[in-house]
C-alpha distance (Angstrom), angle and dihedral (degrees) to the residues before:
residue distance angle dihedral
X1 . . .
X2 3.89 . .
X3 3.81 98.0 .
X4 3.60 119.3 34.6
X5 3.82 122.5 -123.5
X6 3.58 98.2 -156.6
X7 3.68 121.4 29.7
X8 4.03 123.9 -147.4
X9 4.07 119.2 -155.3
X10 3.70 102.9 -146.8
X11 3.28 93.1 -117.0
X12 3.29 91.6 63.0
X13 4.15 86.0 46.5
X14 3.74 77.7 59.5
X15 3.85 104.6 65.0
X16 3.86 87.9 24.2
X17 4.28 83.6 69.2
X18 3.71 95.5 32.4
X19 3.56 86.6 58.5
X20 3.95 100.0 43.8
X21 3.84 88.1 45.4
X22 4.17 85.7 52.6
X23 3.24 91.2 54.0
X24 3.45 105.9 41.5
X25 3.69 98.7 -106.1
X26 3.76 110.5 116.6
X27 3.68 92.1 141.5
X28 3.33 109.5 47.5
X29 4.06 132.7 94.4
X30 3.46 124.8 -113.8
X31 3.89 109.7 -129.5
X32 3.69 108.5 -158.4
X33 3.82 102.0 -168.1
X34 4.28 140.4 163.1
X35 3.84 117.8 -120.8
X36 3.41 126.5 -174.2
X37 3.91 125.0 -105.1
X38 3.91 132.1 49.2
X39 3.67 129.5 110.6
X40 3.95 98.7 -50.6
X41 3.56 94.4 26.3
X42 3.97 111.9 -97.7
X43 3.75 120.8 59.1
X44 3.94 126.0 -170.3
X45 4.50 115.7 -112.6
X46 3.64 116.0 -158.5
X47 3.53 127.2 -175.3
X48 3.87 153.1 109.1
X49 4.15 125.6 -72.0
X50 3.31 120.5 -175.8
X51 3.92 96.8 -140.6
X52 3.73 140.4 42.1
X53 4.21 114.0 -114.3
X54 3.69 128.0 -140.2
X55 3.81 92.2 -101.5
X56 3.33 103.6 42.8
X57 3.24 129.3 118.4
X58 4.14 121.3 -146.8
X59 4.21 137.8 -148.0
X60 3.64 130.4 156.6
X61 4.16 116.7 -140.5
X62 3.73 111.3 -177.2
X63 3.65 94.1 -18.3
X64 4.04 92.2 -51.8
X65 4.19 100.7 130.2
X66 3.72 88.3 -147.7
X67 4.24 124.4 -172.3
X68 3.82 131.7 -163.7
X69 3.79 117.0 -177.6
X70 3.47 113.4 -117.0
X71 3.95 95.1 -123.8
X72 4.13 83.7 64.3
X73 3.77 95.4 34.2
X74 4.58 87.9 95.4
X75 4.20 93.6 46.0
X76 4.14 88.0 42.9
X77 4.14 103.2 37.6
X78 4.00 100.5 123.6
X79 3.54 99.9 13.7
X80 4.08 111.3 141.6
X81 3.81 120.0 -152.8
X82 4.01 108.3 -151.5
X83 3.95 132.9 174.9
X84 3.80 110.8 -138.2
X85 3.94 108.1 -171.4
X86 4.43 121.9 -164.6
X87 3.38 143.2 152.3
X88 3.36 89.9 -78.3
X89 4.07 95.5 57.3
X90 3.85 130.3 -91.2
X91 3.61 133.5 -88.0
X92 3.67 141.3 168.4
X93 4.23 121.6 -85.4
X94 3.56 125.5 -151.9
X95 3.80 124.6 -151.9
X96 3.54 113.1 -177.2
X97 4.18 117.6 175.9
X98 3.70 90.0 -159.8
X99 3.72 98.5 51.9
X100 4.12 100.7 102.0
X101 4.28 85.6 -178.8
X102 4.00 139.7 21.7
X103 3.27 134.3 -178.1
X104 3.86 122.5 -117.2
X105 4.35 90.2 -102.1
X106 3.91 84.4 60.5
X107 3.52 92.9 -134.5
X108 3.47 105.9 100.4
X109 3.87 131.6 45.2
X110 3.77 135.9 153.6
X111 4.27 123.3 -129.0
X112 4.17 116.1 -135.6
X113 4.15 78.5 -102.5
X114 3.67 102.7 36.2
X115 3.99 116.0 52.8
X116 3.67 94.8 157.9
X117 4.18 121.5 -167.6
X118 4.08 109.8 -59.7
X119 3.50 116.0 -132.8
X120 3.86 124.4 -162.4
X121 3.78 115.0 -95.6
């Protein structure tokens, strides 16, 4: 794909391979995806597969094969994936351009075209 939809920093390449080497997983994609549910109705998944589907589409960031299915490809296009690390521990941040509304956990969000079905938090 010429432009990427989602965007890895490299540090967040970084943990993303610590963890798949932790857990055994050194070959496998990371499928970053949008589900439906959470507080504002859509809510990000992350994790490994170990094989490529039909309709998904495929870039490599700092050595990270990484897939989006195509059906998420319009709510996800510009999203970048960062690891911030403090005191307090590191986690992953999502910054989404389409998101018009999130929810304080910063997992879930909802696009002017995509509302999704809120859940309670």
């Amino acid at each position: 794909m010429s432009e990427e939809i989602v965007i890895l920093t490299e540090a967040a390449a970084l943990q993303i391979k610590e963890m798949m080497k932790e857990s055994e997983e050194d070959a496998a994609f990371l499928r970053v995806a949008v589900r439906g549910g959470g507080c504002s109705g859509l809510s990000y998944g992350m994790g490994f597969a170990a094989e490529r589907e039909e309709k998904d589409m495929l870039s490599e960031q700092f050595g990270i094969q990484l897939i989006v299915d195509q059906n998420d490809s319009a709510i996800l296009k510009g999203t970048k994936i960062d690891y911030k690390q403090s005191m307090m521990g590191g986690g992953f941040t999502i910054d989404n351009p389409n998101a018009i509304a999130s929810c304080g956990c910063g997992s879930s969000f909802r696009t002017a075209k995509n509302a999704g079905s809120p859940e309670e938090c």
